[in-house]
C-alpha positions in Angstrom: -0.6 12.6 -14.1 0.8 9.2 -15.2 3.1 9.3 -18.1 2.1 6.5 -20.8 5.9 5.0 -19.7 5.4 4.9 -16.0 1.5 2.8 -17.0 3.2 0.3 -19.2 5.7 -0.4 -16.0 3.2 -0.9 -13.6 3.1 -4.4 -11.9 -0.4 -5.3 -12.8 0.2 -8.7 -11.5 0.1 -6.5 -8.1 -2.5 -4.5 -8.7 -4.5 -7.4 -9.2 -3.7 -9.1 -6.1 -4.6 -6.4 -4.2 -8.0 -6.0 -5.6 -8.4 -9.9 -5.4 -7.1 -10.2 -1.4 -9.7 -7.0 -0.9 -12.1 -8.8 -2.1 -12.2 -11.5 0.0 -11.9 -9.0 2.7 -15.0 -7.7 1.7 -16.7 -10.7 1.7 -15.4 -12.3 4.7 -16.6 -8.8 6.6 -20.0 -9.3 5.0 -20.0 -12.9 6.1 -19.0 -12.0 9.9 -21.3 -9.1 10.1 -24.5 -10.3 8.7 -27.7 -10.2 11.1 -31.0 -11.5 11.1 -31.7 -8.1 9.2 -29.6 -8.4 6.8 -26.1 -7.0 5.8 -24.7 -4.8 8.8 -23.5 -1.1 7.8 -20.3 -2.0 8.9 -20.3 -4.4 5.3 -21.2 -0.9 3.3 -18.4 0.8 4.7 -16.1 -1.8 3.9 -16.5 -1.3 0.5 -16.4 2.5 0.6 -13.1 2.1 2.6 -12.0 0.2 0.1 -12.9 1.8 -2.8 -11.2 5.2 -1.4 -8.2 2.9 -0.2 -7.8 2.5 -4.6 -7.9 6.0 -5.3 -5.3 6.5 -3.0 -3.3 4.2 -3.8 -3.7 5.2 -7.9 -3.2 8.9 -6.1 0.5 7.5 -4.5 1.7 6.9 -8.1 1.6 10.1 -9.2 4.3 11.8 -7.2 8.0 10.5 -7.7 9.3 8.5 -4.3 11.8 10.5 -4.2 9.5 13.5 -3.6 7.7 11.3 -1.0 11.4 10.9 0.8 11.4 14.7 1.0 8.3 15.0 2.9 9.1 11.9 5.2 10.0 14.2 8.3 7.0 16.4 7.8 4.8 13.0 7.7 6.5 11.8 10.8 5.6 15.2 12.7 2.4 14.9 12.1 2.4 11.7 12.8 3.5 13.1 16.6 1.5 15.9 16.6 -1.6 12.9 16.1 -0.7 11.2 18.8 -0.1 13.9 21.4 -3.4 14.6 20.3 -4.7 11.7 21.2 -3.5 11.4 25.0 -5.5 14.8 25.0 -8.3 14.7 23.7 -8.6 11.1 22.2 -12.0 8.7 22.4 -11.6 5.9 24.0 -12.7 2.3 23.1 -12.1 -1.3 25.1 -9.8 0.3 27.7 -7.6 2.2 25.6 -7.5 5.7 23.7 -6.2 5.7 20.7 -8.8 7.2 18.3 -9.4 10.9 17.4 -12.9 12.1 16.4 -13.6 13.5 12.8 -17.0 14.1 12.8 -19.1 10.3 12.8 -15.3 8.7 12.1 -13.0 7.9 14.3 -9.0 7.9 12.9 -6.5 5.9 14.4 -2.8 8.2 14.3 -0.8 4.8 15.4 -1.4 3.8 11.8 0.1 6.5 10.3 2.7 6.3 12.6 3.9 3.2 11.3 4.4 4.0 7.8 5.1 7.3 8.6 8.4 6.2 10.7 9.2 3.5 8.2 9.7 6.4 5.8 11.9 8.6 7.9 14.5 6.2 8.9 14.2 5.3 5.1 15.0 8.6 4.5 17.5 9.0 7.3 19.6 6.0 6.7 19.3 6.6 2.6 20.9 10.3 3.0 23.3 9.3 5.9 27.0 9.6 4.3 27.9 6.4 6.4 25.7 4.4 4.1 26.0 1.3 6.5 28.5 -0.8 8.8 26.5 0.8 11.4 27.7 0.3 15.0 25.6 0.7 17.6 27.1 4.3 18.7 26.1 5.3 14.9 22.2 4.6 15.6 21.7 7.4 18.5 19.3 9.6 15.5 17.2 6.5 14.6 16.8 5.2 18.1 15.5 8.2 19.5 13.0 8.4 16.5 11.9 5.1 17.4 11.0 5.4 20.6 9.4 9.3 20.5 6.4 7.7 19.3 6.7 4.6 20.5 6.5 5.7 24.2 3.4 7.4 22.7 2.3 4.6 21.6 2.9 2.8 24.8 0.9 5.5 26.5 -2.3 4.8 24.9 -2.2 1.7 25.8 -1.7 -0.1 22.5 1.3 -2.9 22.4 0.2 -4.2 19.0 0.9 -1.0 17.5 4.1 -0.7 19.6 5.5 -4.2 18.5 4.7 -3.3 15.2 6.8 -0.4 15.3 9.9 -1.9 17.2 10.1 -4.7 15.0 9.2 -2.9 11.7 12.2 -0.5 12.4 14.8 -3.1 13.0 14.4 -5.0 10.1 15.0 -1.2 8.2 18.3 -0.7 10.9 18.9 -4.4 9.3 18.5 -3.6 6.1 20.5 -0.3 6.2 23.7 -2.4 6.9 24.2 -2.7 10.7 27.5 -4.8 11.9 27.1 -8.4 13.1 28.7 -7.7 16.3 26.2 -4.8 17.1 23.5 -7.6 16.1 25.7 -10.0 18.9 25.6 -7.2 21.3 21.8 -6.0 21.4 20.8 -9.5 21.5 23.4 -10.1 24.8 21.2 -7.5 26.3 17.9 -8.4 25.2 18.6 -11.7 26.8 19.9 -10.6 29.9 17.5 -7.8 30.4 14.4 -10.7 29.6 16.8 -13.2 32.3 16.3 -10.4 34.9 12.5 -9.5 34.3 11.9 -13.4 34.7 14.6 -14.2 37.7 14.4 -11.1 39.8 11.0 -11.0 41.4 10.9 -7.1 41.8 11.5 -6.2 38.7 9.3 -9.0 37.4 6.7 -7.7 39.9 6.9 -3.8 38.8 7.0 -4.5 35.1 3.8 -6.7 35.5 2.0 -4.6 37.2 3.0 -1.3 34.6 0.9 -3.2 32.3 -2.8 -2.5 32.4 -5.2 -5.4 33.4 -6.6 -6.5 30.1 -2.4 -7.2 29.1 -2.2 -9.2 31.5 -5.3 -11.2 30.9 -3.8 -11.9 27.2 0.0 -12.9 28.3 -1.6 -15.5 30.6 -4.0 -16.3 28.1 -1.4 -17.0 25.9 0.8 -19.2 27.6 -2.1 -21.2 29.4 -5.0 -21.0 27.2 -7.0 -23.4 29.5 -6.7 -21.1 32.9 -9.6 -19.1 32.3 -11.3 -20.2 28.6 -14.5 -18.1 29.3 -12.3 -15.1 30.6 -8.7 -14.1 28.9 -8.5 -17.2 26.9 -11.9 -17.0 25.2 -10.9 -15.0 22.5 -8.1 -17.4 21.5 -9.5 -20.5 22.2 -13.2 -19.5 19.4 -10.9 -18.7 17.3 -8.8 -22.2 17.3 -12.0 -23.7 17.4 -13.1 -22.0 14.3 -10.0 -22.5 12.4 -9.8 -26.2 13.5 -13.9 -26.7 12.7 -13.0 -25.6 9.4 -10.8 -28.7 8.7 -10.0 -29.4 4.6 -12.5 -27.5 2.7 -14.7 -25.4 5.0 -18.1 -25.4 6.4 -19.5 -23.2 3.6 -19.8 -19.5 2.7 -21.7 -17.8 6.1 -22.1 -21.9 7.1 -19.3 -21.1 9.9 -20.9 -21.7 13.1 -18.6 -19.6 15.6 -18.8 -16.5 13.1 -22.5 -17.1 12.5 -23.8 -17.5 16.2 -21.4 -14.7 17.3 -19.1 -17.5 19.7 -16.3 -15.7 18.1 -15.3 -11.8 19.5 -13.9 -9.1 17.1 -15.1 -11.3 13.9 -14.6 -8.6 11.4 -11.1 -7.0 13.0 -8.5 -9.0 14.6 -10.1 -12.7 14.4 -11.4 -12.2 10.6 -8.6 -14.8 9.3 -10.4 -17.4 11.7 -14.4 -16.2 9.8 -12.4 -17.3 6.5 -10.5 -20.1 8.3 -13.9 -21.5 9.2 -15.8 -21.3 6.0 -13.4 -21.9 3.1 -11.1 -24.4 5.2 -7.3 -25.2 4.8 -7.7 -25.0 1.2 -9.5 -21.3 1.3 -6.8 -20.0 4.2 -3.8 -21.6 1.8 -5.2 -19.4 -1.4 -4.9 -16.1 0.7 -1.8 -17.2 2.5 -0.2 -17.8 -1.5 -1.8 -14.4 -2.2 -0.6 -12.9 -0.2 3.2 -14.4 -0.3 3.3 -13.7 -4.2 2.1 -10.0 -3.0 5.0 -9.9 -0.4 7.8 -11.2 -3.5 6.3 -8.7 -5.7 7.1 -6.1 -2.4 11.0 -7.5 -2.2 11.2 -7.7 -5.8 10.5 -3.9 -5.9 13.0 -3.3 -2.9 15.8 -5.2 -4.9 15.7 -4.0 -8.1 15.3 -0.2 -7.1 16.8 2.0 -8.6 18.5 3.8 -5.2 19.0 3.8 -1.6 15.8 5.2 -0.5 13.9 3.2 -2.8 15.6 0.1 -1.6 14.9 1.1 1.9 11.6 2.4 1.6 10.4 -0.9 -0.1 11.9 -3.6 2.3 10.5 -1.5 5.4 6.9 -1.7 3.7 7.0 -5.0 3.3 8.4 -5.9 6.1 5.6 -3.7 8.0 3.2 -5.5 5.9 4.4 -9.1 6.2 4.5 -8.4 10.0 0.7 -7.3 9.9 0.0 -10.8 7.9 2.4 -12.8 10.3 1.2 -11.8 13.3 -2.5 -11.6 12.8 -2.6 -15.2 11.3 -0.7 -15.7 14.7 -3.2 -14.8 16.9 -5.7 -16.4 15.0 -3.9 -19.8 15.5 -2.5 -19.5 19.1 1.2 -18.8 18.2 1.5 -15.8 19.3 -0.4 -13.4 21.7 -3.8 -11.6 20.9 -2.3 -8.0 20.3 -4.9 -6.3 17.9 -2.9 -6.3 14.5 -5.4 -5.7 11.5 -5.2 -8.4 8.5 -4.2 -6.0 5.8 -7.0 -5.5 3.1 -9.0 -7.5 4.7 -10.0 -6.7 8.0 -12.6 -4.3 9.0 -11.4 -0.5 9.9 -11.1 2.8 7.7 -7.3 4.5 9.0 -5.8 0.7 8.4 -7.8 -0.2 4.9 -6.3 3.3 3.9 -2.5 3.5 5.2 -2.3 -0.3 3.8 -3.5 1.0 0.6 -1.1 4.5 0.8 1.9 2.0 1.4 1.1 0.1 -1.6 1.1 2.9 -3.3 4.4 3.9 -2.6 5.3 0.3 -3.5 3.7 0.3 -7.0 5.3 4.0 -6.8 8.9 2.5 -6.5 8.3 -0.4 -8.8 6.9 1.3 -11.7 10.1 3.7 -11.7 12.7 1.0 -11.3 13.0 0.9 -15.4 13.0 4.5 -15.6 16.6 6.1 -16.3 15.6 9.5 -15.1 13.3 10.6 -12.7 
């Protein structure tokens, strides 16, 4: 169990913010799933995946990191052996499978994908002798690590998840010490590679039509809301509307009229930062934006002042994972960057993301309370 020690060093000031920024979650889920009867189940389970989100994360402290680096490559086979499972046997839900079956639950492997691949290239680049000035010849392991599961990941189809991954594992190849000219090098391509998709009309024409229908529908969506607002732009467009109608201080708690009358899709998932946006206002979506930036310091602060390499590594890609999730969704509820499904952490509805969110936390609190610890 905890040692009296390893109490006194938790961040409390983090523990707290989590519970605080869950809370809202809570409410905000309540809020966008009431009905005419009353509070929806979805509102109950909320809480229950919250409250087992806590024990887990309390659970994540009692292990030492270092023990959690050992098991990284088992994590990240599973991790695999999830999503294979998926393409064979997985339910599918809005034109995609990416959920297994337990029973009445349905568990999402991409999830655990994510932080499980955050903390095997932790592990990887932590026990590599090279310990950095990567070149790009040096990266074959990682990069092939990277892409087993995100092909998978392609496959489902989920490019949220896939984005996720991609970016989430760069900033770690980043943080691991990779050489400026390498940098130089992969973006040369990246640009020349995103010249030709756009220039060439073959390729532009194969690679567009790869990409399943309702993809598509959101790129255009994105870069001309207008073309079709009651088709591929509608989800972008209600939620604008609701963030905008919110204005300085909010239409009131379960006031908000595109939440409330249901104008808004996926209210309680992907579009709950626009339900808050709505009712609290700028002042409301500036408190959880400051929450969760103080929560996101606390995260760097941990990845600074570990005591090691893997710690170091294994806190920067978990926030970095986790400022992505905030960036991104906030995106989407704003209309800077496409609709891809990214969960708000902690506070959008959904069991296999309320829970990894909270595992990864733990592992943060994990490598925080430790970082005044001499032995281990």
């Amino acid at each position: 169990m905890l040692s009296q020690r390893r109490f006194d060093n938790l961040p409390w000031g983090m523990v707290f913010l989590v519970f605080i920024i869950s809370c809202i979650g809570i409410a905000a889920v309540y809020s966008a799933t009431y009905t005419s009867r009353g509070p929806s189940s979805l509102f109950t389970k909320q809480i229950i995946w919250v409250f087992i989100g806590l024990i887990v994360m309390f659970l994540a402290l009692i292990p030492d990191y270092h023990t959690v680096g050992r098991y990284a490559y088992v994590l990240y086979a599973i991790s695999l052996v999830l999503l294979l499972l998926v393409m064979i046997m997985g339910k599918t839900g809005m034109g995609a499978q990416r959920w297994l079956a337990i029973g009445p639950f349905a568990f999402q492997p991409s999830e655990l994908a994510k932080l499980s691949l955050t903390l095997a290239l932790a592990r990887y680049f932590a026990e590599d002798p090279k310990q950095g000035d990567y070149e790009l010849k040096d990266l074959a392991v990682p990069i092939v690590m990277v892409l087993v599961p995100l092909m998978l990941v392609l496959k489902q189809p989920d490019l949220g998840t896939a984005i996720m991954l991609f970016l989430t594992s760069s900033i770690i190849v980043i943080l691991a010490g990779i050489r400026l000219r390498s940098v130089m090098i992969v973006l040369t391509v990246g640009i020349a590679i995103a010249s030709l998709v756009f220039l060439v009309s073959p390729v532009r024409h194969k690679i567009w039509s790869s990409l399943k229908p309702y993809q598509q529908n959101r790129i255009k969506a994105f870069i001309d809301p207008g073309s079709d607002p009651l088709g591929s732009g509608y989800h972008a467009n209600q939620s604008k509307i609701a963030v905008g109608s919110g204005q300085i201080t909010g239409r009131g708690y379960r006031k908000g009229t595109q939440s409330q009358m249901a104008f808004l899709p996926e209210r309680h998932t992907d579009f709950i930062f626009a339900v808050i946006s709505e009712e609290t206002g700028l002042v409301g979506s500036s408190i959880l934006l400051l929450l969760y930036l103080l929560l996101l310091l606390i995260g760097v602060d941990a990845s600074k002042n570990a005591k090691d390499r893997l710690g170091v590594l294994m806190a920067g890609g978990i926030v970095a994972m986790l400022s992505l999730y905030v960036f991104i969704n906030m995106g989407m509820a704003v209309g800077i960057v496409p609709v891809v499904g990214v969960p708000l952490p902690l506070v959008s509805y959904g069991g296999t993301s309320i829970i990894t969110t909270f595992l990864s936390l733990g592992i943060l609190l994990n490598i925080q309370s430790r970082r005044f610890m001499l032995f281990y």
